[in-house]
NUMIKE-312122 format. One record per residue (C-alpha): x, y, z; residue in three letters. Coordinates in Angstrom, 2 decimals. Each point is the difference from the previous one (the first is absolute). Example, Ala and Ser with C-alpha at 12.3 -4.5 7.8 and 13.67 -1.06 7.14 Angstrom:
BEGIN
SITE  12.30  -4.50  7.80  Ala
SITE  1.37  3.44  -0.66  Ser
END
This chain:
BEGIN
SITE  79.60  17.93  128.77  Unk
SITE  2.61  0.88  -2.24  Unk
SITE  -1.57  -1.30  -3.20  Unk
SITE  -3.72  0.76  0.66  Unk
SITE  1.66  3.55  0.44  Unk
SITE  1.47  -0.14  -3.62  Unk
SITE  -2.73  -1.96  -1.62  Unk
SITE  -2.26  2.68  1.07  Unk
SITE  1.74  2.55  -1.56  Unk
SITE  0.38  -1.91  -3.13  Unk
SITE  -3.85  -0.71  0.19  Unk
SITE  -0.33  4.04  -0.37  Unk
SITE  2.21  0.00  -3.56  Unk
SITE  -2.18  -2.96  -1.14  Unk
SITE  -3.24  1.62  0.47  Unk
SITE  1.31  3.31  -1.54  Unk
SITE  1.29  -1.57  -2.72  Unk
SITE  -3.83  -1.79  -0.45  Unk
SITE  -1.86  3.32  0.66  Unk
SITE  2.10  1.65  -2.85  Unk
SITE  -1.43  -2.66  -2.81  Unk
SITE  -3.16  -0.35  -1.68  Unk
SITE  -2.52  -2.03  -1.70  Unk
SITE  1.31  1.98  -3.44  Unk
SITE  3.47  -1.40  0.70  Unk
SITE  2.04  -3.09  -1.55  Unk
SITE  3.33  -1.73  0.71  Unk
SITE  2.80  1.35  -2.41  Unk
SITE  1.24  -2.32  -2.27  Unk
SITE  3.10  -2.07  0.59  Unk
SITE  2.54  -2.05  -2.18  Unk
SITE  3.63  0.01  -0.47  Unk
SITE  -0.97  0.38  -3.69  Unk
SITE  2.42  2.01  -1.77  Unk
SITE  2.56  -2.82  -1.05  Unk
SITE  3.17  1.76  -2.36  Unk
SITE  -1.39  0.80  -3.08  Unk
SITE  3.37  -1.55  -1.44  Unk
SITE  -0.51  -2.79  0.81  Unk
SITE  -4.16  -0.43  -0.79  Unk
SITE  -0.70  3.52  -2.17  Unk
SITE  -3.14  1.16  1.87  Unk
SITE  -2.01  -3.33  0.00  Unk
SITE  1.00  -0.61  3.51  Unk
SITE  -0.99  3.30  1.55  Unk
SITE  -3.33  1.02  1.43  Unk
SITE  -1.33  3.72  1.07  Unk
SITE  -2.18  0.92  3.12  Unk
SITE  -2.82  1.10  -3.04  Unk
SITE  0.96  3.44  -0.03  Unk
SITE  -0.36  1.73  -3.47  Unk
SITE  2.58  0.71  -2.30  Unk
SITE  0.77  3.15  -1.66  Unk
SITE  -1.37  -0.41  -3.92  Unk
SITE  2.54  -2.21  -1.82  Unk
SITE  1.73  -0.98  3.26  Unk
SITE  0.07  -3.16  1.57  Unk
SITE  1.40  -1.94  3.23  Unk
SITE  2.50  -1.49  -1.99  Unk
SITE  1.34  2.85  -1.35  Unk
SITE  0.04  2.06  2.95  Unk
SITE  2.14  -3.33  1.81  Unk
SITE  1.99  0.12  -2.82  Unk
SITE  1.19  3.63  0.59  Unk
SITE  0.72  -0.81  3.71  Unk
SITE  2.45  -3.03  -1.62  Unk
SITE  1.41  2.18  -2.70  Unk
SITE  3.85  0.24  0.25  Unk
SITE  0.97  3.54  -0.28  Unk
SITE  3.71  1.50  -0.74  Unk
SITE  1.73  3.11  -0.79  Unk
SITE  -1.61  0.87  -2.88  Unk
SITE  -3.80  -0.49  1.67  Unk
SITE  1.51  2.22  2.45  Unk
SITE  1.22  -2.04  2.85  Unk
SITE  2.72  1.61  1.95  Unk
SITE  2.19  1.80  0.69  Unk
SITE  -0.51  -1.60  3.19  Unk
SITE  -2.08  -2.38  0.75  Unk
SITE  -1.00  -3.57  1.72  Unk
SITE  -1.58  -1.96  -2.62  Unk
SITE  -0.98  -0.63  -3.86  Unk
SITE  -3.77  -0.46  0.85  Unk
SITE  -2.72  -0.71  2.41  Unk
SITE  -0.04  -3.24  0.29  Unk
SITE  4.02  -0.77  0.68  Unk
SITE  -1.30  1.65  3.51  Unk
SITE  -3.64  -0.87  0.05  Unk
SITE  0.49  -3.94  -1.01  Unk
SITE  -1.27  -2.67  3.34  Unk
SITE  -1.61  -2.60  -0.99  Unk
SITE  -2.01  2.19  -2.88  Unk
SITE  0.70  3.14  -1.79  Unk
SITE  -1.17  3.07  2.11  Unk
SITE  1.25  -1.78  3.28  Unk
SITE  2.84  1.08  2.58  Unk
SITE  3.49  -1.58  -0.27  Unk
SITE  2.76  -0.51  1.60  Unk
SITE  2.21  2.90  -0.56  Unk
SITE  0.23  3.10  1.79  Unk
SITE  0.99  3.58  -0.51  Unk
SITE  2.51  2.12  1.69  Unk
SITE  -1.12  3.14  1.95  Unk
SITE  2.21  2.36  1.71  Unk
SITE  0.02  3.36  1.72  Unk
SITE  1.48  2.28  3.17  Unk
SITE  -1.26  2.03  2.86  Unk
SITE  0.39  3.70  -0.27  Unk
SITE  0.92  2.77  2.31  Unk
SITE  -3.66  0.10  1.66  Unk
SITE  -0.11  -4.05  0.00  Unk
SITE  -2.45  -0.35  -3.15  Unk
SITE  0.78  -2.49  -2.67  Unk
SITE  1.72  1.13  -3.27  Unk
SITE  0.42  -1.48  -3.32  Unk
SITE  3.39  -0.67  -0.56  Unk
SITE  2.02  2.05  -2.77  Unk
SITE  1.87  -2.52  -2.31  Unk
SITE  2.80  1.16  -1.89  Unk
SITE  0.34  -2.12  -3.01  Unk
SITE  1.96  0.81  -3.34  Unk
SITE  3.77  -0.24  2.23  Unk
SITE  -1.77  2.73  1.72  Unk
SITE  -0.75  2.09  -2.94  Unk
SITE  -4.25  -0.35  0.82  Unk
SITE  -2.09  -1.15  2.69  Unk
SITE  -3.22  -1.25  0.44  Unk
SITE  -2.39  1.65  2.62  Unk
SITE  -3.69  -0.16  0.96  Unk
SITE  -0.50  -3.95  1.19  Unk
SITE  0.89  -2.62  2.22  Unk
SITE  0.47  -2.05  -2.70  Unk
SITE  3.44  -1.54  -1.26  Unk
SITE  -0.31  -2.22  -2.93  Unk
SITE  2.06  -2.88  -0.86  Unk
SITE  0.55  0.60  -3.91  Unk
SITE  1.16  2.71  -2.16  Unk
SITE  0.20  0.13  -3.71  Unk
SITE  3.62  0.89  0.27  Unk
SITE  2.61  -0.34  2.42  Unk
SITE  0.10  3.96  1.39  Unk
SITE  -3.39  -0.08  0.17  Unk
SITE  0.08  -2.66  2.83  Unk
SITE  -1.24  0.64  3.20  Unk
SITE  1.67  -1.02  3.37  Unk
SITE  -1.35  1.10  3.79  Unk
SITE  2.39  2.52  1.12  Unk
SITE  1.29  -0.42  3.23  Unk
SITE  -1.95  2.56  1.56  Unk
SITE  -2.93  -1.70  -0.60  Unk
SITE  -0.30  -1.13  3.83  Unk
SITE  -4.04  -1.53  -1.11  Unk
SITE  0.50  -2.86  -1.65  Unk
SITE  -2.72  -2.40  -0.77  Unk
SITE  -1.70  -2.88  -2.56  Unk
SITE  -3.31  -0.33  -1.44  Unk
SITE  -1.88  -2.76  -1.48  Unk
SITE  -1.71  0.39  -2.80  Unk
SITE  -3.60  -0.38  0.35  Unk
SITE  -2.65  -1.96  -1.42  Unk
SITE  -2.76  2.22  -2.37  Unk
SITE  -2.14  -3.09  -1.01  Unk
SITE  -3.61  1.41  1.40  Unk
SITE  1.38  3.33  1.08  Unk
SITE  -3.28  1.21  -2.52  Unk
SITE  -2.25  -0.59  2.69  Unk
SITE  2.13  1.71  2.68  Unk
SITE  0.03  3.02  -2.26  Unk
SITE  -3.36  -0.35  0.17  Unk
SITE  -0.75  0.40  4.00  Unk
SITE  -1.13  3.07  0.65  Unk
SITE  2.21  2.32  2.15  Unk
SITE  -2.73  0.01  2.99  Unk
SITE  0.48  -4.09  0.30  Unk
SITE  3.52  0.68  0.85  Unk
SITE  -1.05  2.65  2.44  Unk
SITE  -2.06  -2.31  1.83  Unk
SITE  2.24  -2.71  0.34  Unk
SITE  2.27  2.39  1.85  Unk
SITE  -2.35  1.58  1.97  Unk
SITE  -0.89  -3.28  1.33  Unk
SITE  3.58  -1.28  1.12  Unk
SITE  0.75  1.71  2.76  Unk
SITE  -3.14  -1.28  1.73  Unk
SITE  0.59  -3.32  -1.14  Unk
SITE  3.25  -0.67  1.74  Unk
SITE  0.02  2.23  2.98  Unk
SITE  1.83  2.78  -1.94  Unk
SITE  2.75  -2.08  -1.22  Unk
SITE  -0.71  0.11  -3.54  Unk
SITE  -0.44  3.08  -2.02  Unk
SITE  0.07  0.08  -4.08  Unk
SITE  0.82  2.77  -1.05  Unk
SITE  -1.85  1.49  -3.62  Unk
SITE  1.76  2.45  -1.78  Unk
SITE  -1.23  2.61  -2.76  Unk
SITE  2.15  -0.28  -3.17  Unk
SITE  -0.19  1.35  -3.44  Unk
SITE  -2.18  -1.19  -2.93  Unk
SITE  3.12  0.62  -2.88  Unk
SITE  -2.46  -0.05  -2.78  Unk
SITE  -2.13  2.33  1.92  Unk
SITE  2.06  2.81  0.73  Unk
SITE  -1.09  1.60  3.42  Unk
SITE  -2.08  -3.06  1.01  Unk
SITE  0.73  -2.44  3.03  Unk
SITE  -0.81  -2.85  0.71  Unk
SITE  0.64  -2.93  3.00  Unk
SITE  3.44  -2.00  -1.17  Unk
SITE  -0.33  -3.35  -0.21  Unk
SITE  2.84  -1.13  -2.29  Unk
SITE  3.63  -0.04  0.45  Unk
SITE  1.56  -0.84  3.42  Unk
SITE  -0.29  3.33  1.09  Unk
SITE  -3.93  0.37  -1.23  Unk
SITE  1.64  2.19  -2.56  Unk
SITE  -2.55  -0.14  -2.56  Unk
SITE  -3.29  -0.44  -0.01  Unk
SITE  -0.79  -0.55  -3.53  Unk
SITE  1.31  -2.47  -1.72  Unk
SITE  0.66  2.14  -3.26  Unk
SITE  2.11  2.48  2.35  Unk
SITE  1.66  -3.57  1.53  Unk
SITE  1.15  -1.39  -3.91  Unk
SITE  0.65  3.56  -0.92  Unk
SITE  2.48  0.19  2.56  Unk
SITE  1.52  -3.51  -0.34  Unk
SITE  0.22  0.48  -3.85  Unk
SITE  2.64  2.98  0.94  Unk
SITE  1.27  -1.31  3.21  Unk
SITE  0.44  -3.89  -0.80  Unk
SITE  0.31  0.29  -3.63  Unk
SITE  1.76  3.57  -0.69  Unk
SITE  -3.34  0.46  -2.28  Unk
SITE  -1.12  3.60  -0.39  Unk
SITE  -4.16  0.41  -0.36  Unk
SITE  -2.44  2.86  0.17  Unk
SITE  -0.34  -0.56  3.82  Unk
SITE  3.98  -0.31  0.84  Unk
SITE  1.54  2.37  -3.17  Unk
SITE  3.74  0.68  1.07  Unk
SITE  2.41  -2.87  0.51  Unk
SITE  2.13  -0.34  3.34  Unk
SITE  3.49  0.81  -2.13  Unk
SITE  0.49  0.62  -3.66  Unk
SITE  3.62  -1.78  0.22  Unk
SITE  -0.10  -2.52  -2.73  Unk
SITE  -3.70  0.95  -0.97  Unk
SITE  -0.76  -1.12  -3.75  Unk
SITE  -3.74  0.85  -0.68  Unk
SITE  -1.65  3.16  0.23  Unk
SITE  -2.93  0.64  2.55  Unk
SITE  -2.71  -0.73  0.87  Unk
SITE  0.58  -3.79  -1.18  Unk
SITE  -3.17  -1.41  0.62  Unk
SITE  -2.11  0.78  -2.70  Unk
SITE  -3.63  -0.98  -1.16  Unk
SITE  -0.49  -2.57  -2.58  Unk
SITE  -2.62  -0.25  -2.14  Unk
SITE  -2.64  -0.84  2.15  Unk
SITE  0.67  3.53  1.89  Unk
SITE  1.76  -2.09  2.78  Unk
SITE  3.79  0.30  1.46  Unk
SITE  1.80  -2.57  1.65  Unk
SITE  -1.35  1.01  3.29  Unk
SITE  -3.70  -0.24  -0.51  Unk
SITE  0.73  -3.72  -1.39  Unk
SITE  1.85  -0.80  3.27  Unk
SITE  -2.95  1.58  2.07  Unk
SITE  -2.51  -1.57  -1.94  Unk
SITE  1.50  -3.55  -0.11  Unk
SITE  0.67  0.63  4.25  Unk
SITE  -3.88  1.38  0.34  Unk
SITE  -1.14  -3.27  -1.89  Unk
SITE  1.50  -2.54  2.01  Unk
SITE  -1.86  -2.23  2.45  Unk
SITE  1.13  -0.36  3.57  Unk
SITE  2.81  -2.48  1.51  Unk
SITE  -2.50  -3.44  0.44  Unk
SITE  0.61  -1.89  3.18  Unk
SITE  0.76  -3.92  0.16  Unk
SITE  -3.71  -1.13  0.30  Unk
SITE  0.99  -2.83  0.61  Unk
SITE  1.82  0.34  3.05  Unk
SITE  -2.11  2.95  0.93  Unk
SITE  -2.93  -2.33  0.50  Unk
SITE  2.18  -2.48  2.60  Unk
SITE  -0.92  0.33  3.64  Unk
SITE  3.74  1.18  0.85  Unk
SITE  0.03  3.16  -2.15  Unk
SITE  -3.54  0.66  1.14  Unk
SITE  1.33  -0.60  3.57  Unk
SITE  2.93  1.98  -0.78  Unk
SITE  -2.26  2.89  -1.89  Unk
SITE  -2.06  -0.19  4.07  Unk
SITE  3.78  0.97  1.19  Unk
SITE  0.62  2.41  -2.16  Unk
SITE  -2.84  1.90  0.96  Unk
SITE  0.30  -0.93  3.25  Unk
SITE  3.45  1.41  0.77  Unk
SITE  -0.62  3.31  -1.61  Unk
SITE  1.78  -0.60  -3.17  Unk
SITE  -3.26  0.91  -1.89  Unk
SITE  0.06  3.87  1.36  Unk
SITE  2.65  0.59  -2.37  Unk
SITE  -0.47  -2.99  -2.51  Unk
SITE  -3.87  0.81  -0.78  Unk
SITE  -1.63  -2.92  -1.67  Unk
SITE  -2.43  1.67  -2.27  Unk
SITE  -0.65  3.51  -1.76  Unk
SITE  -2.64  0.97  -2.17  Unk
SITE  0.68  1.97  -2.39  Unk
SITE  -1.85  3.41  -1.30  Unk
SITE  -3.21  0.10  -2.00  Unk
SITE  0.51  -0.55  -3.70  Unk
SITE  -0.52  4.01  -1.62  Unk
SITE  2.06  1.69  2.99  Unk
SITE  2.48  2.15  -0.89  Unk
SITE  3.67  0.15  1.30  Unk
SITE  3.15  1.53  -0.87  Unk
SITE  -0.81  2.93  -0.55  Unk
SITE  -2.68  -0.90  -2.29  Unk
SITE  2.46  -1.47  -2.09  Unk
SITE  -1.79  -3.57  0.31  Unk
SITE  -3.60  -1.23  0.50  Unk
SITE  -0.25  -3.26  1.77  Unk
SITE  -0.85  -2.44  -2.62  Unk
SITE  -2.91  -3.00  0.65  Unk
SITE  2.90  -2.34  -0.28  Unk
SITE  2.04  1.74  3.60  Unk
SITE  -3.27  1.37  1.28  Unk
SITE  -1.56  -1.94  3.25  Unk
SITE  2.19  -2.15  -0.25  Unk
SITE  1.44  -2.40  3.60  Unk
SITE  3.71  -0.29  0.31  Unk
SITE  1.96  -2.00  2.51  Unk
SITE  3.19  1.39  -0.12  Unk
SITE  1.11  -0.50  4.14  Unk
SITE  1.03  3.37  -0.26  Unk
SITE  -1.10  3.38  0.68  Unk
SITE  2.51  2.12  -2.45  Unk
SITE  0.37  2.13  3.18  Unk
SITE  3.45  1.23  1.50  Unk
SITE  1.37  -1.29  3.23  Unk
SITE  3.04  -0.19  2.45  Unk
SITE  0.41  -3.75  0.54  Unk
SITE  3.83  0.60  0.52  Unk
SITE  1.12  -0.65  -3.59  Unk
SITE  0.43  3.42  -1.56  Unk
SITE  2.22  0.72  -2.11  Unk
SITE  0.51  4.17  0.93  Unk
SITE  -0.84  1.46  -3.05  Unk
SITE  -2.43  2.61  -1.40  Unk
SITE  -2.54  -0.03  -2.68  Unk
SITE  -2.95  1.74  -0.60  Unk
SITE  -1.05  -0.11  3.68  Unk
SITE  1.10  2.16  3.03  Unk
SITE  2.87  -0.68  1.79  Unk
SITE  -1.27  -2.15  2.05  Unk
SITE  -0.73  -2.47  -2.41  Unk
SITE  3.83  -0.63  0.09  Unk
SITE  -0.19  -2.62  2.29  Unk
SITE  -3.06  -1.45  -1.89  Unk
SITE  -1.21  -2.62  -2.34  Unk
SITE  -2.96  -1.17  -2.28  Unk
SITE  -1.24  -3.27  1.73  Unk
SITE  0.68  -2.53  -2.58  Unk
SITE  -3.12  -1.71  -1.44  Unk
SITE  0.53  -3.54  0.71  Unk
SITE  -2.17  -1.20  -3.36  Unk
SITE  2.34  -2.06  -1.89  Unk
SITE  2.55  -0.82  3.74  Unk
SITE  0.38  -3.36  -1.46  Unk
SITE  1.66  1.07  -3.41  Unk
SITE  2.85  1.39  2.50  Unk
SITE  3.08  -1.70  0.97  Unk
SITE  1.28  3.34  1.70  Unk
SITE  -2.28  2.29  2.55  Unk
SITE  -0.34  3.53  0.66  Unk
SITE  1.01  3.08  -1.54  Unk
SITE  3.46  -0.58  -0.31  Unk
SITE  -0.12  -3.99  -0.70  Unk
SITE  2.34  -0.45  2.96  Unk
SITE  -2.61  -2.69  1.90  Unk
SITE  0.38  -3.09  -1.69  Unk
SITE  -2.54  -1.70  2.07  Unk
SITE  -3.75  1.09  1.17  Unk
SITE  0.95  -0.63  3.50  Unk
SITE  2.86  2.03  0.00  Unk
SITE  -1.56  2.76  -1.77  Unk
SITE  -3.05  -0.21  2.29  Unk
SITE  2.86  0.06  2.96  Unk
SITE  1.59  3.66  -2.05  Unk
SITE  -3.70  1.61  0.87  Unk
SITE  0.57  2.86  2.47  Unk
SITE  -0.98  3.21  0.94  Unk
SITE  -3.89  0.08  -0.48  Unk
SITE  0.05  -3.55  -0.27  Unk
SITE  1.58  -0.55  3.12  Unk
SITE  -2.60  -1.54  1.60  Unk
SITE  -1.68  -2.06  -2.81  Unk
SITE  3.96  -1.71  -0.27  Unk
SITE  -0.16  -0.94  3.55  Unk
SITE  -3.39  -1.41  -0.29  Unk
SITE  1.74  -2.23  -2.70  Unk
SITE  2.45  -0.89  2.67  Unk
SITE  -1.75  -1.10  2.28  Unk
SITE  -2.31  -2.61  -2.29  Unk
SITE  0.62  -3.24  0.23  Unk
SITE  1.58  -2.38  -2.65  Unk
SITE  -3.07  -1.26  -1.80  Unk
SITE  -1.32  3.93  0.13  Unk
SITE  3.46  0.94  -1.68  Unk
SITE  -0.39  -2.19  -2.31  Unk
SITE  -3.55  0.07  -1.32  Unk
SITE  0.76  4.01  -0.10  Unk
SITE  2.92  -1.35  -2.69  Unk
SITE  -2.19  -2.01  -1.61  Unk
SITE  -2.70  2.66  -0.26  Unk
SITE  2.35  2.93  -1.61  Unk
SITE  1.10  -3.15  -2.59  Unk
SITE  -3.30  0.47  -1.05  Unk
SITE  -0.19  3.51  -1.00  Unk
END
């Protein structure tokens, strides 16, 4: 009774999902095709088709994300890394990685979170406005180091952008559904939460987040505009004003246009925008125990969360703040990303604030599960070190789709395993 419960429920997202597509629609491109261009200069890299700017190319825009920056490009005074790609690196250029990033805060008088204040210089400055602590400084009082009354403490992985062009390109009222539909899908248990945030090259605009473990951003111009500063120390016309001038050697704003009218930033964004989606493992897709274990995925509710397939908006729509047009090459396009970029208690938060209200505290952005197999270490602080176990972490509004796991049997377990290898 159990399972034809569950499997009923999962039978709903299915046929949503189906209703949502059309005849006009076609499966996104997919290819772990952006090999270093160190090692192969641009030969080995492939686009999703979407047009370049005049005198622009893939190449050059993945060459960009793999530049090594230093002090005199701007990087610091604080910072994480030298360029995209020492973060954004597994198994291609644009994927995640395994490092993760420090993020810190307290509770204030009322119980709301607060970014910490972070005296730095022997005390002489401090650094204010973020969660945010990075690991490297251009100099040694520039350092940062999590005061101790910094009671939040908490790691983040870094995430994987290959494909995120086509979830920039889902309009906000997919989202919308795909919450609305939850709560009615497991008997009130699950709930994603959407969130409004703001467009930065469109000053005044919102928009749904869908970037960022906190759904942050929802452009990805506004999500490398504030990585460039925040990961990189990089000042740029969307994030002008460093977070210390303590040891500061270039003048801002550092990211400037070169001759083809484009900064750092819109390479980044237009190398991330041109990338095709995490591929499965056909090949092990196509046995019968990852189709089995695909039957027990749904089956089990994981799917609720995890949804299979999103279309993507009609080529010609405009978003962010009619800063960009859906291009032919994003438009109408079908994604399987087994997630739902939605935010959700499943027990795991890590307490802090951004962009959302405070309730969002206690939430995170399900993780997409295209590309699981490139991943030695799970969830959003790489603590799980198995799929089982990080299954087995799953609580709060997953509650009850981790005790369906539970109670399967062996082989069930197992073809589930096999199944997520896939993806």
């Amino acid at each position: 009774m159990l399972r034809k419960t569950v499997y009923c429920l999962c039978g709903v997202v299915v046929a949503v999902t189906l209703i949502a597509q059309s005849s006009s629609t076609t499966e996104a491109p997919a290819g772990f095709e952006t090999p270093a261009n160190r090692l192969n200069p641009g030969s080995g890299s492939a686009g999703n088709g979407l047009v370049e700017p005049t005198g622009d190319t893939f190449a050059t825009d993945q060459s960009f994300f793999e530049k090594q920056e230093d002090a005199h490009d701007g990087i610091g005074p604080v910072f994480n890394a030298a360029s995209c790609v020492t973060c954004h690196a597994n198994p291609v250029t644009g994927g995640a990685s395994q490092i993760t990033e420090i993020r810190v805060g307290h509770l204030d008088a009322n119980g709301n979170f607060a970014n910490p204040s972070v005296p730095i210089n022997g005390g002489a400055d401090v650094i204010t406005g973020r969660s945010l602590i990075n690991d490297r400084a251009l100099c040694p009082e520039a350092q940062e180091h999590v005061p101790a009354t910094e009671t939040i403490r908490a790691l983040r992985a870094v995430l994987n952008t290959l494909g995120d062009g086509f979830v920039e390109a889902i309009d906000d009222s997919t989202f919308m559904t795909i919450a609305h539909g939850q709560p009615s899908q497991s008997n009130g248990v699950i709930a994603g939460q959407v969130i409004q945030v703001p467009v930065l090259e469109s000053p005044g605009k919102t928009r749904v987040g869908r970037f960022g473990w906190k759904n942050q951003h929802s452009s990805l111009l506004s999500f490398v505009g504030d990585a460039y500063l925040n990961e990189m120390g990089v000042t740029n016309r969307l994030r002008p004003t460093d977070s210390t001038s303590v040891c500061k050697e270039s003048a801002d704003i550092e990211d400037k246009p070169d001759n083809l009218g484009m900064a750092n930033i819109d390479h980044f964004t237009q190398f991330i925008r041109a990338t095709k989606v995490p591929p499965r493992d056909t090949v092990l897709a196509a046995s019968a125990d990852a189709q089995a274990g695909q039957h027990v995925f749904e089956m089990i509710g994981c799917n609720i969360c995890h949804v299979e397939s999103i279309t993507t908006a009609a080529p010609g729509t405009v978003i962010n703040g009619g800063a960009f047009t859906v291009p032919d090459a994003l438009g109408n396009k079908v994604i399987h990303p087994f997630g739902d970029f939605l935010l959700h208690d499943v027990g795991t938060g890590d307490h802090i604030v951004q962009g959302g209200p405070p309730e969002t505290a206690s939430k995170l952005r399900t993780a997409p599960l295209w590309g699981l197999r490139t991943k030695a270490r799970f969830m959003h602080d790489l603590a799980s070190l198995s799929l089982e176990e990080a299954i087995h972490r799953h609580g709060g509004e997953a509650r009850v789709v981790t005790r369906h796991f539970r109670e399967l049997n062996d082989q069930e377990k197992r073809q589930l395993l096999v199944f997520l290898q896939s993806l």
